[in-house]
C-alpha positions in Angstrom: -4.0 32.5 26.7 -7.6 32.4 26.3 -9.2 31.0 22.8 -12.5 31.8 22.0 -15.0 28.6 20.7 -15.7 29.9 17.3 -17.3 27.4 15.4 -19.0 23.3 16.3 -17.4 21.8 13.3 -19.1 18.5 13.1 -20.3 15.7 15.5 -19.0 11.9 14.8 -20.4 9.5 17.3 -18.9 9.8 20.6 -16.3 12.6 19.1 -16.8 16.4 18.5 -14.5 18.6 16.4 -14.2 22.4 17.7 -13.3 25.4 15.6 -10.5 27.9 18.2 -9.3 31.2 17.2 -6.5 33.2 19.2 -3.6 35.1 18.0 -1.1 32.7 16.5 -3.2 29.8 18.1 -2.6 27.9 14.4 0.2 25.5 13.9 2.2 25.8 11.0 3.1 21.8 11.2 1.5 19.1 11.4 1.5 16.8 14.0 1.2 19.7 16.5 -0.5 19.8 19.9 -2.4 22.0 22.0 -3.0 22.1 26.0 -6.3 22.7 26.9 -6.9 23.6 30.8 -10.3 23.7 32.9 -10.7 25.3 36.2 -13.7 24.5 38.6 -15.5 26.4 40.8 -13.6 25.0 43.8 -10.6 26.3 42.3 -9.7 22.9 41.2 -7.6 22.2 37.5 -7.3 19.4 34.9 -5.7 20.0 31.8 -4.8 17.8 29.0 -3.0 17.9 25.6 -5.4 17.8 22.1 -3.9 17.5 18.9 -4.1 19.9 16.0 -6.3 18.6 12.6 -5.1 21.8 11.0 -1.1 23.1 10.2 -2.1 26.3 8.0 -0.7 28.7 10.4 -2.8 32.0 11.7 -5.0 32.3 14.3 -7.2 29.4 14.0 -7.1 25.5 15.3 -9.1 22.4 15.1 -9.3 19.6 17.2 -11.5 16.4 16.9 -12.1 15.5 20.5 -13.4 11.8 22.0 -15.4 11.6 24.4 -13.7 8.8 27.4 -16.2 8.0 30.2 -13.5 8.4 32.7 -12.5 11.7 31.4 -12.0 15.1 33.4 -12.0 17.3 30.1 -13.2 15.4 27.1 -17.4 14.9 28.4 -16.7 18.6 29.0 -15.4 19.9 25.4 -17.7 17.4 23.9 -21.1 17.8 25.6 -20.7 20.7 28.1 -18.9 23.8 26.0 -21.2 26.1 23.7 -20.3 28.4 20.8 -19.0 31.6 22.2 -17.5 30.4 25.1 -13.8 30.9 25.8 -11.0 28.1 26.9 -7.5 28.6 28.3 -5.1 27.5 25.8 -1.5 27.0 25.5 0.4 26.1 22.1 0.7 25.1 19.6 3.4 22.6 20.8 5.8 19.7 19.9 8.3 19.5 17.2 9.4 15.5 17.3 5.9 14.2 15.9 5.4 16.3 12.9 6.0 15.9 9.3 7.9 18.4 7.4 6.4 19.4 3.9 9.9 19.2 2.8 10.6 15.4 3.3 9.8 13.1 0.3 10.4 9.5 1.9 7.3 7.6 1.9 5.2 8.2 4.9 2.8 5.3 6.6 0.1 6.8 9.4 -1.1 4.4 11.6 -4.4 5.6 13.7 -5.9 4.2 16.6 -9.2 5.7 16.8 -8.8 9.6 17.9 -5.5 9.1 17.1 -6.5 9.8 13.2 -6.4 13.3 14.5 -2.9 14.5 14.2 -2.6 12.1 11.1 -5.2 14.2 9.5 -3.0 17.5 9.8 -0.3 15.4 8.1 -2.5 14.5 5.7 -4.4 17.4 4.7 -0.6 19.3 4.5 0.4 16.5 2.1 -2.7 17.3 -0.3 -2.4 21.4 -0.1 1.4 21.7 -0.8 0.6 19.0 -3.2 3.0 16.8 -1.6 4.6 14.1 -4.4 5.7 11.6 -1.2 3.5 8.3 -0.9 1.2 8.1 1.8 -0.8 5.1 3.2 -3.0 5.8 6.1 -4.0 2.6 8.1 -7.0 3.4 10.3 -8.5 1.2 13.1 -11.5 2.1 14.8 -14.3 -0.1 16.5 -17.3 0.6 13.9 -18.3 2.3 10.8 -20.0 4.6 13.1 -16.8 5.6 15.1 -14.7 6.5 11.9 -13.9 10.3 12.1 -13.2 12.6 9.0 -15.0 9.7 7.1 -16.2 11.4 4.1 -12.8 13.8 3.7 -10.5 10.4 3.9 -12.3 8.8 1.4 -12.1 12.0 -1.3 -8.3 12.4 -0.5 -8.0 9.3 -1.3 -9.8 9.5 -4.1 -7.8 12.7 -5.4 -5.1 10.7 -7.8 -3.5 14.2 -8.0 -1.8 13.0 -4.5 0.2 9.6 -3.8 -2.8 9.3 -0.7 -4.2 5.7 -0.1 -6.6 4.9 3.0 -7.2 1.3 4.7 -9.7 1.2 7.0 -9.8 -1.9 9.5 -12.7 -2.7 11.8 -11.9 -4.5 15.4 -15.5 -5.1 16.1 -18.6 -4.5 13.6 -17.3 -4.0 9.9 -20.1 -2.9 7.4 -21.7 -5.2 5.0 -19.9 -4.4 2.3 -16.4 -5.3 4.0 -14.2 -8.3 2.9 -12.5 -8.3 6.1 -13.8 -9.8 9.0 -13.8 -7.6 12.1 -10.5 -7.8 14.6 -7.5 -6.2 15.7 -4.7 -5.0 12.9 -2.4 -7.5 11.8 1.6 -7.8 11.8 1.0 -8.7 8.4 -1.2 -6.2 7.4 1.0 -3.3 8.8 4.5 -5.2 7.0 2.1 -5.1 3.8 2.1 -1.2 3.9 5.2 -0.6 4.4 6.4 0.4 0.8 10.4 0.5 1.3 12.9 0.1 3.3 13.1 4.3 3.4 9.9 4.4 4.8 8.4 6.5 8.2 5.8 6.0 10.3 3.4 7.9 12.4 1.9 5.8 15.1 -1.2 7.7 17.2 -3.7 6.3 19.5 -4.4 4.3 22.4 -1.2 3.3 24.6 -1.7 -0.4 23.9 -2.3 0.0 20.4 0.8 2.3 19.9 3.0 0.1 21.3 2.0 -3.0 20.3 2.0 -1.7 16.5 6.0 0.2 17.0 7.1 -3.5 19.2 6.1 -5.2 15.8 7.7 -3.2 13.7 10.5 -3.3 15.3 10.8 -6.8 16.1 10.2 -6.7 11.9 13.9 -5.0 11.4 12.4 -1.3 10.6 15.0 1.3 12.3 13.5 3.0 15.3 14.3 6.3 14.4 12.1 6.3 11.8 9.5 5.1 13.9 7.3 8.0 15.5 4.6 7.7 18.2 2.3 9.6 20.1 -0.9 8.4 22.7 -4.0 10.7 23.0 -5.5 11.2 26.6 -8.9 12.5 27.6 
């Protein structure tokens, strides 16, 4: 179906996050997914999968998209689409990677990057059914400057009304004010996080991150099944 580009949400470094509307376009859980597909002149088509930042149903969707150099759709969404335009859409999609507004385990998001994007859907559900289940969010990104949905994370987190607690970890330039040096997150660190032993995770982001981080806990004696991952593409 074909969603129109309603609204340039914001701009975050090298990402862009892009307002869609189309009839029942909206996911109603989080953790959803969208397919986005380009056709060229030439006839020629690329399409690739976006994850939803929204699951408030109706006709509208959000996605926070990152720029990859090597990308056949990203330098397009990010740089090359204006306000008006339309995109061929299919979705929303996915019912494995979602969290359910019902559950009331304790719930520990691990991003990688733009993989803070279905996390965020997760997150912003937890705040606006006013979710009583604990939630960490563990978020690695490169720089200060590469942090997307900075300011929002930070008042969730500052909202005691919801169990919402935010760690941000820097791999390579952490800001002055940091106690942590910059580098990659630690088996230790993640263990730290994990609250019980009825815990669950959501793991998004590069494929090397999300494996590494699920190997590890693994390895640590959490149960698989409770273990949920997903990689982002460009």
């Amino acid at each position: 179906m074909a969603a129109h580009f309603e609204t340039d949400a914001s701009h975050e470094g090298a990402a862009r996050t892009l307002r869609l509307r189309a009839p029942g376009l909206g996911s109603e859980l989080a953790g959803q997914h969208i397919d986005i597909r380009l056709t060229a002149p030439d006839g020629y088509t690329a399409q690739r999968s976006y994850s939803l930042a929204l699951a408030e149903g109706g006709d509208e969707a959000e996605i926070t998209v990152e720029e990859l150099a090597d990308g056949e759709v990203s330098p397009y969404l990010v740089r090359g689409i204006a306000v008006g335009e339309q995109l061929e859409v299919r979705g929303p999609v996915g019912g494995w990677f979602v969290w359910h507004e019902e559950d009331d385990w304790p719930v520990v998001l691990i991003a990688g990057g733009s993989g803070v994007v279905p996390l965020m859907a997760m997150a912003r559900r937890h705040r606006a059914v006013g979710s009583a289940a604990r939630f960490i969010m563990l978020y690695s990104v490169r720089s200060p400057d590469r942090v997307i949905y900075g300011d929002e994370l930070h008042e969730l987190a500052s909202d005691r009304a919801a169990p919402f607690d935010l760690m941000l970890f820097y791999t390579r330039e952490a800001p002055p004010e940091s106690t942590r040096p910059p580098g990659r997150l630690t088996r230790d660190e993640v263990a730290t996080a994990a609250m019980d032993e009825d815990v669950r995770f959501f793991i998004c982001g590069p494929t090397a991150f999300v494996e590494t981080v699920a190997n590890r806990l693994i390895d640590d004696g959490f149960d698989p099944d409770r273990i949920k991952t997903e990689r982002f593409g460009g």
